[in-house]
One Martini backbone bead per residue (centre of mass of N, CA, C, O) as a GRO file, in nm:
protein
  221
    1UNK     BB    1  -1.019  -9.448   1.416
    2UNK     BB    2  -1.221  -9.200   1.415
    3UNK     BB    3  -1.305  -8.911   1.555
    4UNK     BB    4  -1.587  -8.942   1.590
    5UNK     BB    5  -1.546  -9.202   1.789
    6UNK     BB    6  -1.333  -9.020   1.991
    7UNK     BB    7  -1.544  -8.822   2.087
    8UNK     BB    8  -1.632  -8.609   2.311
    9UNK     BB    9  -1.955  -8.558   2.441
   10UNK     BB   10  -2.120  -8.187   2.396
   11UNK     BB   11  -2.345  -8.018   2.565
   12UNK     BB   12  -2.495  -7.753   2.402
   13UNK     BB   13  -2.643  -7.408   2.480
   14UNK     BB   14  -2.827  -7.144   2.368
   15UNK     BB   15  -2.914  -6.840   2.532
   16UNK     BB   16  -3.215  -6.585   2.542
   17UNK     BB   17  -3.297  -6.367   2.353
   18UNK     BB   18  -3.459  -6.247   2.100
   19UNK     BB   19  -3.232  -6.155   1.822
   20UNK     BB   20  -2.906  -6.182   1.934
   21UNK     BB   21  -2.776  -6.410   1.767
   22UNK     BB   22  -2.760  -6.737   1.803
   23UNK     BB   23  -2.779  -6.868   1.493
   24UNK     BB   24  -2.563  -6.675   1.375
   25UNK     BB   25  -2.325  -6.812   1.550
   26UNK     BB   26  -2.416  -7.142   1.438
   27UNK     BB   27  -2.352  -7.059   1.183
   28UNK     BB   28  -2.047  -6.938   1.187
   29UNK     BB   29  -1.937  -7.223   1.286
   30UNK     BB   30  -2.069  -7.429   1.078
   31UNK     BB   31  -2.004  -7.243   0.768
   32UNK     BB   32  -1.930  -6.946   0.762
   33UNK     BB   33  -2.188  -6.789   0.808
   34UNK     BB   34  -2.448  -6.494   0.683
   35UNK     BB   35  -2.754  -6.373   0.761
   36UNK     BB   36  -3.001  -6.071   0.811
   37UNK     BB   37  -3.265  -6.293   0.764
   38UNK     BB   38  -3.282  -6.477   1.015
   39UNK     BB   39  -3.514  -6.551   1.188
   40UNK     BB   40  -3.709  -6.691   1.449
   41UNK     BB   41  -3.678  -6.970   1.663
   42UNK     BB   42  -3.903  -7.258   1.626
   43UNK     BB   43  -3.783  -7.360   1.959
   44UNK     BB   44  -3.555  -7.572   1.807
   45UNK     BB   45  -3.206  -7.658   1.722
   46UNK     BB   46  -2.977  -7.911   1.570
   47UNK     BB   47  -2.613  -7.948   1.596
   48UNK     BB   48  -2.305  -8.072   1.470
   49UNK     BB   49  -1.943  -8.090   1.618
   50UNK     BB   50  -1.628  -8.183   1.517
   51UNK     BB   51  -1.333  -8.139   1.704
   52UNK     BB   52  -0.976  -8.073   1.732
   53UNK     BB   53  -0.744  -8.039   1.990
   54UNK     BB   54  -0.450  -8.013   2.005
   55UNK     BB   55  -0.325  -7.951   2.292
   56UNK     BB   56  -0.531  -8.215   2.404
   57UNK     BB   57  -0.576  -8.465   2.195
   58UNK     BB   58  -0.871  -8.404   2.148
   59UNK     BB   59  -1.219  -8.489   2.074
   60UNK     BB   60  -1.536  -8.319   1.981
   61UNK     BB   61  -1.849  -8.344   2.048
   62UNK     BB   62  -2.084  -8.057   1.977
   63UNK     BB   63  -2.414  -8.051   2.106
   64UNK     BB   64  -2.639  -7.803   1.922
   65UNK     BB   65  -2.872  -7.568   2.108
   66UNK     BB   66  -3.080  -7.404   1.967
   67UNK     BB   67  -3.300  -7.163   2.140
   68UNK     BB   68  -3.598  -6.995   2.241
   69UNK     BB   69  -3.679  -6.679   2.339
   70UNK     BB   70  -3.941  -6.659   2.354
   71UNK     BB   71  -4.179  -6.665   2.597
   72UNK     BB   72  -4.355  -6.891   2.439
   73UNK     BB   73  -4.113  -7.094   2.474
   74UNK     BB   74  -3.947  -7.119   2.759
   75UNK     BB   75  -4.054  -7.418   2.854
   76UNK     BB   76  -3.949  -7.567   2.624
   77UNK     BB   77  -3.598  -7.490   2.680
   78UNK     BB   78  -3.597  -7.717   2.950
   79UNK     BB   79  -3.567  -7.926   2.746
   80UNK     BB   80  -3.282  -7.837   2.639
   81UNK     BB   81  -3.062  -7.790   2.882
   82UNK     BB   82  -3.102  -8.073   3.006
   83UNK     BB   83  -2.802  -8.175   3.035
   84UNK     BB   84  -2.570  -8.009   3.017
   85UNK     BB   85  -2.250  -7.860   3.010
   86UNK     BB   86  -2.299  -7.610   2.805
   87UNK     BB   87  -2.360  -7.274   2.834
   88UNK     BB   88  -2.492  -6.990   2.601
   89UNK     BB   89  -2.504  -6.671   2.689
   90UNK     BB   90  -2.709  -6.437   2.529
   91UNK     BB   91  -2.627  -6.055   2.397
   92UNK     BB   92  -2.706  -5.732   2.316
   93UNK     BB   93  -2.515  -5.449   2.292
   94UNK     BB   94  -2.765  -5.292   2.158
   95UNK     BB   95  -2.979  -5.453   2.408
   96UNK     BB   96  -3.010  -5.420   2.724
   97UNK     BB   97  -3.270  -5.610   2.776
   98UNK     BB   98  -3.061  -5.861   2.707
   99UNK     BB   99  -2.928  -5.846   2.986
  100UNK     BB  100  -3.140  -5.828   3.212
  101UNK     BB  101  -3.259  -6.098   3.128
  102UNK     BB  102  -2.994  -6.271   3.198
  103UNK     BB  103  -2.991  -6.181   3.503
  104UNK     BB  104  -3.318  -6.278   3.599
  105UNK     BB  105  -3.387  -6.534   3.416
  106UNK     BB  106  -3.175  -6.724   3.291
  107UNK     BB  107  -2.945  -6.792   3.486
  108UNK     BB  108  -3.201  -6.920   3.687
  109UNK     BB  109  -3.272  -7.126   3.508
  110UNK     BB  110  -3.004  -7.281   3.548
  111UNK     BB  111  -2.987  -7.289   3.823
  112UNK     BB  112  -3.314  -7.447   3.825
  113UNK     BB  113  -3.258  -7.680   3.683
  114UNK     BB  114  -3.398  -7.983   3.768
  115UNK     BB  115  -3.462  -7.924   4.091
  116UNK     BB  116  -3.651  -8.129   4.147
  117UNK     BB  117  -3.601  -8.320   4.434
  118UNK     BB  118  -3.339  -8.154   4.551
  119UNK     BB  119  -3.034  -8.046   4.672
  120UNK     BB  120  -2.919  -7.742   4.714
  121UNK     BB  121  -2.639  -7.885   4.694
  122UNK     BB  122  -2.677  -8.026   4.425
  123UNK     BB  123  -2.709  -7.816   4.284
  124UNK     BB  124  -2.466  -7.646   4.299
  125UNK     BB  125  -2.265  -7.892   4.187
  126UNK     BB  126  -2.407  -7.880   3.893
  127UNK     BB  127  -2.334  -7.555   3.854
  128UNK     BB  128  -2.011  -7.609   3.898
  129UNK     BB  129  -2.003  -7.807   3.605
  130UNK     BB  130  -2.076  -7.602   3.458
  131UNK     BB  131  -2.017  -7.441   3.157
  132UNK     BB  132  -1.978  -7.097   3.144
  133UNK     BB  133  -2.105  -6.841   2.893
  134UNK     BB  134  -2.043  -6.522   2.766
  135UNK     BB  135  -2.213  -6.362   2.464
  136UNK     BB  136  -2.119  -6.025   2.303
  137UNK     BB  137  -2.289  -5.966   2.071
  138UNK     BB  138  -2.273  -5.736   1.840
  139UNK     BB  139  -1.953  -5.571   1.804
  140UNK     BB  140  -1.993  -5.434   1.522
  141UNK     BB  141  -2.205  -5.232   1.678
  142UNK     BB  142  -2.003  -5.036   1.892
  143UNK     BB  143  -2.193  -4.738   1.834
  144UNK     BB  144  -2.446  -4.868   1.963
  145UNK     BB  145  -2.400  -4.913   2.294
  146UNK     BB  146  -2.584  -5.028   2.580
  147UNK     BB  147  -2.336  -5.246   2.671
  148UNK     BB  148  -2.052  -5.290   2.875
  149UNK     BB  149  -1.786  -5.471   2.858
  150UNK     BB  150  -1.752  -5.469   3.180
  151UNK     BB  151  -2.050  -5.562   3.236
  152UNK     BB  152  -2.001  -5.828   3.137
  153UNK     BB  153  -1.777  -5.938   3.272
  154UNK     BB  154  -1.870  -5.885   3.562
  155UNK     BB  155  -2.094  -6.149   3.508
  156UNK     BB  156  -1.862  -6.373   3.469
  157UNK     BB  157  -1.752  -6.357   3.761
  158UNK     BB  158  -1.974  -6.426   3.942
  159UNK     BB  159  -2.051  -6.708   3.757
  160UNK     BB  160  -1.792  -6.837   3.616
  161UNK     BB  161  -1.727  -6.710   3.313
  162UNK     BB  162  -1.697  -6.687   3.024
  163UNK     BB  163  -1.578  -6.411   2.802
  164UNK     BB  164  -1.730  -6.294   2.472
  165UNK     BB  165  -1.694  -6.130   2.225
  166UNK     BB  166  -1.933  -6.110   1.929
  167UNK     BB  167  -1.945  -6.136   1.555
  168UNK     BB  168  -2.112  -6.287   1.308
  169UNK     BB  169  -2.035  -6.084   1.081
  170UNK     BB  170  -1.764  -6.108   1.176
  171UNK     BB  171  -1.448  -6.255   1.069
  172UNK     BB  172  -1.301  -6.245   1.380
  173UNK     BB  173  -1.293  -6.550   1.536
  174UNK     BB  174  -1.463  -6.506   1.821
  175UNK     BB  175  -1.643  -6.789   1.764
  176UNK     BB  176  -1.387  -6.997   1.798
  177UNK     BB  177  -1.255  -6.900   2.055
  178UNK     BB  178  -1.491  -6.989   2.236
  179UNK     BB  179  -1.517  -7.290   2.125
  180UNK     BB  180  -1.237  -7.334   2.242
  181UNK     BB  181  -1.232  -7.268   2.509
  182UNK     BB  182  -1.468  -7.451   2.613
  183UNK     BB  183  -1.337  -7.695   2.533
  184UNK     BB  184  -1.110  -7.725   2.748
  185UNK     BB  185  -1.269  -7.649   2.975
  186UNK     BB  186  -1.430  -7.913   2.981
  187UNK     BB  187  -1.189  -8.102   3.038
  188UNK     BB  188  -1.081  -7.830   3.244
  189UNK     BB  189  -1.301  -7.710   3.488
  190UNK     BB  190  -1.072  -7.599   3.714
  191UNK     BB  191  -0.976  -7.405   3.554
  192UNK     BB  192  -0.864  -7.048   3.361
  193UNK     BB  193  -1.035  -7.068   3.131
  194UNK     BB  194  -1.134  -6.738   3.034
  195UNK     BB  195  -1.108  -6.559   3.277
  196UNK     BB  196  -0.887  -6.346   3.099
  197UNK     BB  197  -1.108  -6.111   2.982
  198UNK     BB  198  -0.906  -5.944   2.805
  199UNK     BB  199  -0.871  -6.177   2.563
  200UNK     BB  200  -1.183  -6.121   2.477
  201UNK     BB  201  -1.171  -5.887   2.343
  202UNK     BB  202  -1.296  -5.631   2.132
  203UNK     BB  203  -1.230  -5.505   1.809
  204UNK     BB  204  -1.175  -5.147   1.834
  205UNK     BB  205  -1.060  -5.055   1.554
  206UNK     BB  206  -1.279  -5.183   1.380
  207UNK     BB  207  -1.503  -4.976   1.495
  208UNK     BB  208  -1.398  -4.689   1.500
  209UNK     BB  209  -1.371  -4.705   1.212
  210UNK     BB  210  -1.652  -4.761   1.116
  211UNK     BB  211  -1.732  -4.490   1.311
  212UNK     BB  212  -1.554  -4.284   1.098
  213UNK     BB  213  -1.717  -4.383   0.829
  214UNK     BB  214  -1.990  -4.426   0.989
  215UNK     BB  215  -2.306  -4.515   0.992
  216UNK     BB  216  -2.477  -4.791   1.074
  217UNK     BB  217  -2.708  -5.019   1.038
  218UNK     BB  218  -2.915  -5.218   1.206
  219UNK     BB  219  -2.843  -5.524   1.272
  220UNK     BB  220  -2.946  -5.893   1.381
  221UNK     BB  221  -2.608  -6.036   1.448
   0.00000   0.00000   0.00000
């Protein structure tokens, strides 16, 4: 029997603000490609991927919507959310207003997804199986930061959410390594995989460095 039908199925939702650079980390998860060219999603894309966990020695199959951030999409993509598993909340580091509206309006978006009709009861219990990512994107360009590591931590501790900084353009692993937690906490819910946010930080050495040799042009994931 193939891994493919050993897999165990997981839905798994980008969202955020448009731009934040959604598309470009399920590029670079997928294909391990990066393009600075990739326009904003209209709707949503659908893609999928089987990974094998050799510590867990199982295989799951994430299926992977990025879903689109502009308002006018907005209603569009609680249909893409809803019976999700995991669900990665994406803002850009170097643009506090996609930090603000994870707060504002994802955040009870995923809260309130589904809700009419259940008790605050069950929707409570919906929300605490779900397992949540925050991921701090375009980590890249730390030299122009308007969201700091801390707050972005401070952000998934609330919610009880794995923080990673990534960064789509650097292939610096960071985007393996948070779905690498995800799969873990998805088998193991109760468990505290990602918790210990020191261990999600980005690479402060290599942006210092970039940092040292000049200023970089603002790129787009």
């Amino acid at each position: 029997m193939s891994d493919e039908k050993k897999a165990i199925p997981c839905k798994v939702v980008l969202i955020g603000e448009s731009g934040v650079g959604k598309t470009s980390i399920i590029s670079r998860y997928m294909t391990d490609t990066f393009s600075s060219t990739l326009g904003s999603t209209p709707g949503a894309n659908f893609t999928t991927k089987t990974v094998f966990l050799k510590n867990e020695n199982q295989s799951i199959k994430f299926e992977i919507w990025d879903t689109a951030g502009q308002e006018k999409f907005r209603s569009l993509a609680k249909v893409f959310y809803k019976n999700a598993a995991i669900c990665i909340l994406v803002y850009e580091i170097t643009r506090r207003a996609s930090f603000e509206e994870l707060k504002k309006y994802w955040i009870e978006e995923v809260k309130n997804n589904g809700a009419k009709n259940i008790s605050k009861l069950i929707l409570i219990i919906i929300f605490l199986n779900l397992v949540l990512a925050i991921a701090a994107n375009k980590s890249d360009m730390y030299e122009f930061e308007e969201v700091t590591e801390e707050e972005g931590v401070a952000l998934a501790r609330q919610i009880n959410a794995i923080f990673q900084s990534t960064s789509a353009k650097d292939q610096n692993g960071s985007i393996d390594n948070l779905f690498q937690n995800l799969g873990r906490k998805f088998l193991h819910p109760n468990s505290d995989i990602g918790n210990d946010s020191g261990n999600n930080s980005k690479n402060r050495g290599t942006q210092l460095n970039s940092k040292n040799g000049g200023k970089e042009k603002k790129g787009c994931c």
